[in-house]
C-alpha distance (Angstrom), angle and dihedral (degrees) to the residues before:
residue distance angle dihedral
X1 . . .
X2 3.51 . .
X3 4.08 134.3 .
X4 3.78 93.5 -105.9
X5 3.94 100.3 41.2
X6 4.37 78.5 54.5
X7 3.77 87.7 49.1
X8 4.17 90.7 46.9
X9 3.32 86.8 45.9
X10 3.64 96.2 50.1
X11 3.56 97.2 49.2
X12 3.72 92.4 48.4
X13 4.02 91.5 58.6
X14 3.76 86.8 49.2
X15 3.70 90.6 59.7
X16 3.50 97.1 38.9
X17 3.64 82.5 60.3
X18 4.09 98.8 49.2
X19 3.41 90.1 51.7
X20 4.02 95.5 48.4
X21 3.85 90.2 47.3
X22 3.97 82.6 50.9
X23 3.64 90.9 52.9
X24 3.42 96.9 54.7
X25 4.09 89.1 45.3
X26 3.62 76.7 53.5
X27 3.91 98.0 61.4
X28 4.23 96.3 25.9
X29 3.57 96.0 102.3
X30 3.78 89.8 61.2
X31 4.14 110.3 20.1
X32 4.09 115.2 60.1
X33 3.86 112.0 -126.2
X34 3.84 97.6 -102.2
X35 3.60 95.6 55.6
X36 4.27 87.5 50.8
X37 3.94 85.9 52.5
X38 4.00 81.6 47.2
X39 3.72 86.4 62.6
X40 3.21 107.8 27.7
X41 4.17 84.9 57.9
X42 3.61 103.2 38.7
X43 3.80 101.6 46.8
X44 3.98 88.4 51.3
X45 3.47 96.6 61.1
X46 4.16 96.6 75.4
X47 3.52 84.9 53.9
X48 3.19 98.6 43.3
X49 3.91 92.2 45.4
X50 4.07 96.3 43.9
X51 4.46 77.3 50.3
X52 3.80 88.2 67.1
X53 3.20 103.3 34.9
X54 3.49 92.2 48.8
X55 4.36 84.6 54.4
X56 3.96 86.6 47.7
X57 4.37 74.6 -112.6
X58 3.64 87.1 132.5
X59 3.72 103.2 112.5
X60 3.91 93.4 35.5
X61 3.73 88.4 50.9
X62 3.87 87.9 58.0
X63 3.09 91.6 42.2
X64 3.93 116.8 108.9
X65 4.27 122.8 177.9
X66 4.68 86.5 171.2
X67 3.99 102.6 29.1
X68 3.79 79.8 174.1
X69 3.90 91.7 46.2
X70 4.12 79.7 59.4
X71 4.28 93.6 43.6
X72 3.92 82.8 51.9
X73 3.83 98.6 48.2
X74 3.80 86.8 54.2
X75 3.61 104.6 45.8
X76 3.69 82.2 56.0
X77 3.73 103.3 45.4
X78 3.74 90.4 34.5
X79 4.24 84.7 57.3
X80 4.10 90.7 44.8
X81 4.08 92.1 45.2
X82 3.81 89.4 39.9
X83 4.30 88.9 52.8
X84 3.93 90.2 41.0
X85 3.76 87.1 51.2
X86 3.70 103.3 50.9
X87 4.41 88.8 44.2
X88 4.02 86.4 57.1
X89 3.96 83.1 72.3
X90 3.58 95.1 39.7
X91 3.95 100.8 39.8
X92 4.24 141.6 40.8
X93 3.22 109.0 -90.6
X94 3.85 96.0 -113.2
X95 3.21 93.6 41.9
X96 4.20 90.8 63.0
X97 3.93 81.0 50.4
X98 3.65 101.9 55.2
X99 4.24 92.2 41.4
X100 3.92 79.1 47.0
X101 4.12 83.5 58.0
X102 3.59 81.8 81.2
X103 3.37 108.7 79.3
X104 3.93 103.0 74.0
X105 3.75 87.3 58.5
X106 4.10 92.9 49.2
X107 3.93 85.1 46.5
X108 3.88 92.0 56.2
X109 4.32 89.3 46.4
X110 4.10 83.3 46.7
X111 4.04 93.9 47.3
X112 3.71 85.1 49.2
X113 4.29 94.9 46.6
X114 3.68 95.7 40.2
X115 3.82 114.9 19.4
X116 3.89 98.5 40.4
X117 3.70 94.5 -116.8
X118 3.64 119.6 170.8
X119 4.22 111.6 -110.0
X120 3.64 105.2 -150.9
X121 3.61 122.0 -168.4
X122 4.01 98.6 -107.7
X123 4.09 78.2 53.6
X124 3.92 98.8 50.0
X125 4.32 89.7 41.9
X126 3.09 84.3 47.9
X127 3.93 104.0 52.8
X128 3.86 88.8 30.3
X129 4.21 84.6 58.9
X130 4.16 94.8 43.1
X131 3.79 86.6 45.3
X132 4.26 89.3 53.2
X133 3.64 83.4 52.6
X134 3.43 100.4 51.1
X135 3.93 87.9 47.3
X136 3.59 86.5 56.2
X137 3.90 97.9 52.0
X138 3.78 85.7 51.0
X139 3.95 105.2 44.7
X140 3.68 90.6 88.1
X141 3.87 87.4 62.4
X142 3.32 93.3 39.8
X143 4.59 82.3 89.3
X144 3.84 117.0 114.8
X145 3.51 86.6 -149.9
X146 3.97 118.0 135.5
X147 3.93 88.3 -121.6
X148 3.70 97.3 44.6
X149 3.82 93.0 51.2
X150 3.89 102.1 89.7
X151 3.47 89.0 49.9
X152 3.81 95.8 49.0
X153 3.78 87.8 50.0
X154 4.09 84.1 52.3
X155 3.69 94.3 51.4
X156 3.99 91.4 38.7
X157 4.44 83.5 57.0
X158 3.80 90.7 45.0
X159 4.12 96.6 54.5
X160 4.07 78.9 38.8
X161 3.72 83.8 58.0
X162 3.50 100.7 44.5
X163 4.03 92.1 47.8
X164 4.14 87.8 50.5
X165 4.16 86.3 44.1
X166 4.12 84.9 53.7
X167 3.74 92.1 51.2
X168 4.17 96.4 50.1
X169 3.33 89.5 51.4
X170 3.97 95.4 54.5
X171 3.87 77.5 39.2
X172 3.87 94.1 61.2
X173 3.86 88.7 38.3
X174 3.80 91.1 66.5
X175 4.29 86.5 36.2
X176 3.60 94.9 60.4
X177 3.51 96.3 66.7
X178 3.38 92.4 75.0
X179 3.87 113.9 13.4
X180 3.95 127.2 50.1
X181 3.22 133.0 -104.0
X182 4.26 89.8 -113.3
X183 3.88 88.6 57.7
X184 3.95 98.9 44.2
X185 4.08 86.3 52.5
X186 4.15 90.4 45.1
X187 3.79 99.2 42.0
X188 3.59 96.5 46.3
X189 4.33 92.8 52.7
X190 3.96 79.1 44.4
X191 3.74 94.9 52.9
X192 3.70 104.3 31.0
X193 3.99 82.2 55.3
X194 4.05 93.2 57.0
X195 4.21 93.7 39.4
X196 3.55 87.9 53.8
X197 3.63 94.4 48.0
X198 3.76 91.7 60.8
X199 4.45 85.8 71.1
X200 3.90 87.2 61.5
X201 4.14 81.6 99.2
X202 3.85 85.1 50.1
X203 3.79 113.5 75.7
X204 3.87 104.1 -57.8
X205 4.05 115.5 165.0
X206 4.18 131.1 -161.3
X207 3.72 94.0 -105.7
X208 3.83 110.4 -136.8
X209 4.01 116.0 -108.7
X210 3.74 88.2 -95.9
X211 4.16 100.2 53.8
X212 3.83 87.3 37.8
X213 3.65 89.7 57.1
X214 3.89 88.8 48.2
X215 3.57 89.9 49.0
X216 3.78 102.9 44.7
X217 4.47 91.2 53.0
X218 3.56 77.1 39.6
X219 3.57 89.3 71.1
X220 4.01 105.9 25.1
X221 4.52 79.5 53.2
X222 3.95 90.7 53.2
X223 3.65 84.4 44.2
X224 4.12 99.7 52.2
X225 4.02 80.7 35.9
X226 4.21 88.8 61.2
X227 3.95 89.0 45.7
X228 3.72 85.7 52.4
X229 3.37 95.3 50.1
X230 3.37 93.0 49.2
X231 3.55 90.1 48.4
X232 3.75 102.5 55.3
X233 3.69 88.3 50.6
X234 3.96 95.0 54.2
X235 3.79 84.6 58.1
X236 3.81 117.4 31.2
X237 4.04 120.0 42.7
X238 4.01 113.1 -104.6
X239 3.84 91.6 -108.1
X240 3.93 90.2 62.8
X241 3.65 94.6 46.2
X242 3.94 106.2 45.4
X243 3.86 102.5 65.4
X244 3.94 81.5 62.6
X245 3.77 98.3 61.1
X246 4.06 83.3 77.2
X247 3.80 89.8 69.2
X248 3.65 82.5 85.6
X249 4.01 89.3 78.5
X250 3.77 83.0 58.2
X251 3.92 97.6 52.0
X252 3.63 92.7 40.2
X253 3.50 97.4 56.1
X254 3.51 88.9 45.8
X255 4.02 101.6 53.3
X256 4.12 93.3 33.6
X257 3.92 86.5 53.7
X258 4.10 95.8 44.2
X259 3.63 102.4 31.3
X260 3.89 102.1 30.9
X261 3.67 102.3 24.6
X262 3.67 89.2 -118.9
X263 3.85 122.7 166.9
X264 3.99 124.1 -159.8
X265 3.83 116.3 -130.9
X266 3.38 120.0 -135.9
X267 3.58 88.1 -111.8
X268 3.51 103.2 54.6
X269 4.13 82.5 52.0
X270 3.75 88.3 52.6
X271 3.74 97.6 56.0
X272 3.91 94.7 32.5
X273 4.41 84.0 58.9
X274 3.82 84.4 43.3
X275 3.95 95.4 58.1
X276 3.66 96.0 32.2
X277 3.83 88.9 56.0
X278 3.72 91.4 48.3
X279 3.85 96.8 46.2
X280 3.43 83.9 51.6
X281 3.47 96.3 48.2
X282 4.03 88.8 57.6
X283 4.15 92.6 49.0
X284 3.80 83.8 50.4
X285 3.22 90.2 58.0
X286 3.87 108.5 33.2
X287 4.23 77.6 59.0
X288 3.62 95.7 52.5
X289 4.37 85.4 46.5
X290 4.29 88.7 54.4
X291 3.59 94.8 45.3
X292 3.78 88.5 48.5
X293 3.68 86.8 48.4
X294 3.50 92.7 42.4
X295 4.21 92.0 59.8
X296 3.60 88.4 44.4
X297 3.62 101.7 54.8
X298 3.99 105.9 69.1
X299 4.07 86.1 56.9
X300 4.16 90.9 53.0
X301 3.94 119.8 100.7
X302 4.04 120.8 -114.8
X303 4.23 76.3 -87.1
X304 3.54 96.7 55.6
């Protein structure tokens, strides 16, 4: 596989997953969170399971070395997707993106807490400038105000989101040491399906034809998006890939202007820039780290 088809298919899993997310804004007025994540779980697997077979993955896909490493993954994910789904209704949808924007600079704090990673200083200026820029998307919501208090709750859910998103990914940093890639994707759809089940006693409405169409491509999109994903990575190195997630801003901005009649403010711009510059600034960096590494290694003993 070449760079570019990685890039294409990149970019087409971070559409796939605007235009879930707007689904589900779509149906939020009407369908509680849990039963979205129901949905959006349950109508991936097929997809997901015709992916692997499809790879002759199969029996690596069902294959699981930490079931509870798995159960963990999804009671986390299932909390971030469940926090991101309720701020849809509450929130623009660019607005949920750039808050989301977060959650690379929480994962490099978390690597730092829990996996002993060294915090250098273009790191920490880095985070400290991202996390300036998320302040300054949410100071608008920051209002007591009576009227300002659904969206506060929305933007409260979102950073909620993005601190849960930080934790799966040290989660699945720690999980791939012993489980593949195939069973990570599988187990979580499998997992986030059953933990979401457990809300049915909590609220959950018969969707009209319309929202349960919405719901159901909902699901089979964030399913072809995860294949995607998976996809890009398989061909193109990390490095390559990452800047790319920030087309999201683009595609957001797009759909929550033409299909929700949603305008940007200049602030929300502001502090989106901000924490696209510093998440940039840390994949700038993390490249210039593994091409250091990369001259370095052919002069290092068997030991390293």
């Amino acid at each position: 596989m070449t760079p570019l088809r990685g890039i294409a298919l990149k970019l087409g899993s971070v559409f796939l997953f605007i235009v879930m997310a707007a689904l589900i804004k779509a149906t939020s007025q009407d369908v509680p969170p849990g039963e979205a994540v129901f949905f959006r779980s349950v109508f991936a697997l097929p997809v997901i399971l015709g992916w692997l077979a499809w790879r002759g993955e199969l029996s690596t896909g069902l294959r699981a070395e930490r079931p509870m490493g798995h159960v963990w993954r999804g009671v986390i994910g299932v909390s971030a997707m469940g926090c991101n789904f309720a701020a849809l209704g509450m929130l623009p949808l660019p607005e949920v993106t750039a808050i989301g924007y977060a959650a690379p600079l929480m994962t490099v704090l978390l690597a730092a807490l829990l996996l002993g990673e060294r915090l250098r200083a273009v790191r920490m200026t880095a985070v400290g400038i991202g996390l300036c820029g998320v302040l300054i998307v949410l100071w608008p919501r920051l209002s007591v105000d009576a009227v300002d208090r659904v969206a506060a709750i929305g933007a409260a859910l979102v950073l909620a989101s993005a601190a849960l998103r930080a934790m799966v990914q040290i989660h699945i940093r720690r999980l791939v040491q012993t489980e593949s890639t195939s069973a990570i994707v599988f187990y979580f759809s499998l997992t986030s399906t059953g933990i979401a089940l457990l809300t049915l006693p909590f609220g959950w409405t018969l969707p009209g034809p319309e929202a349960a169409l919405m719901l159901v491509t909902a699901g089979v999109l964030g399913g072809i998006a995860q294949i995607l994903l998976t996809s890009a990575y398989r061909g193109a190195e990390a490095a390559l890939l990452a800047p790319f997630d920030y087309a999201s801003m683009l595609f957001a901005l797009i759909i929550g202007y033409s299909v929700f009649g949603e305008v940007p403010t200049g602030t929300m711009l502001l502090g989106a820039g901000i924490v696209m510059a510093a998440g940039g600034l840390i994949i700038w960096r993390e490249r210039q780290l593994g091409i250091e590494r990369g001259k370095a290694r052919p002069g290092m003993t068997p030991h390293g």
